[in-house]
N, C-alpha and C positions, 0 to 999 in steps of 0.2 A: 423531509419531516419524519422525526420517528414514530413509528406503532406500538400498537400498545400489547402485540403477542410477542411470544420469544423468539427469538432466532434458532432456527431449528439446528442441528448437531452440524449436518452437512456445511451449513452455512459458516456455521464457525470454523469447522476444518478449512473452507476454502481463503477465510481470511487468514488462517496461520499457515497454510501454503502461499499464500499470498507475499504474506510478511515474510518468509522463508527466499520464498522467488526475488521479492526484491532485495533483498540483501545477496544472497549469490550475485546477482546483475552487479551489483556495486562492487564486486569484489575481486570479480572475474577481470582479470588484465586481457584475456584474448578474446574476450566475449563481445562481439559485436554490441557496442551499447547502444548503437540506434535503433536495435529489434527487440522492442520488450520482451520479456519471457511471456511465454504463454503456457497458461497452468491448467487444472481443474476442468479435463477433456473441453483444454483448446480455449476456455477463458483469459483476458489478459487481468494481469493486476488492477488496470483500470477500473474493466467491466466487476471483478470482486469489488472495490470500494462500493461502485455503483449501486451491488445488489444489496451491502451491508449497510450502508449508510441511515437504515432505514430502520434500524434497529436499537433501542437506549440499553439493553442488555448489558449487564456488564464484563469486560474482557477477565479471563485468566489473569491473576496476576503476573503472570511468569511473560505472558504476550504481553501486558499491559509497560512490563518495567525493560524489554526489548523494544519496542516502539517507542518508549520514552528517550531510550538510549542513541538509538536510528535517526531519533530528531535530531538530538543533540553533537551527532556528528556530525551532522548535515545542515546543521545552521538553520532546520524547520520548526515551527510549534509546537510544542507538546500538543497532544491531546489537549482539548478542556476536561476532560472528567475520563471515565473507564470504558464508557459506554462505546458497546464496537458501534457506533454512529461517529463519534468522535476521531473515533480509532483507524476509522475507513477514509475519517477527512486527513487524517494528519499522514497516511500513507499515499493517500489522491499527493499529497502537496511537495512529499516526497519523490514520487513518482515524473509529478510535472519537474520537478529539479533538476531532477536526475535529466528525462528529456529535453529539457530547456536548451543546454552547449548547444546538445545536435542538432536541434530546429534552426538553431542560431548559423550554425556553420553550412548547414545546408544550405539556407536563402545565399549565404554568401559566395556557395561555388557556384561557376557556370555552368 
């Protein structure tokens, strides 16, 4: 649920290293993609959704129309709105995407 104060500077930095981090991950062919990156002294992307999500603030436009783009590569939702609460969901969902294969292929090795 979001609150009704701002999202402080930091916070925001951590969700565009966030958005940064996961896209490297997608992009990197040698990058082990079953170890999330971990950002923002040792944070994963997850944990940033988690802490932003909390927030109606509205994103940069320039983050806002790269995470638009991120979806739409990747077959996920837009955002609903600008708001990094929004912004935090549609990267969680990315995220889980992205992990989804490997969880998948892992139950299935011995």
């Amino acid at each position: 649920m979001a609150v009704n104060y701002s999202i402080p500077k930091e916070g925001a930095e951590a969700f565009n290293k966030a958005l940064a981090a996961y896209y490297a991950w997608t992009v990197e062919e040698e990058r082990d993609s079953r170890a999330e990156p971990i950002i923002v002294q040792r944070c994963s992307i997850g944990a940033v959704c988690d802490l932003i999500a909390v927030f109606d603030d509205s994103m940069p436009e320039n983050v806002y129309q790269f995470l638009t783009w991120l979806a739409a590569e990747h077959s996920v939702a837009a955002p609903a709105d600008r708001s990094f609460a929004s912004g935090a969901k549609c990267l969680r969902a990315l995220r889980d995407q992205h992990l989804s294969p490997v969880d998948t292929n892992q139950q299935r090795d011995p």
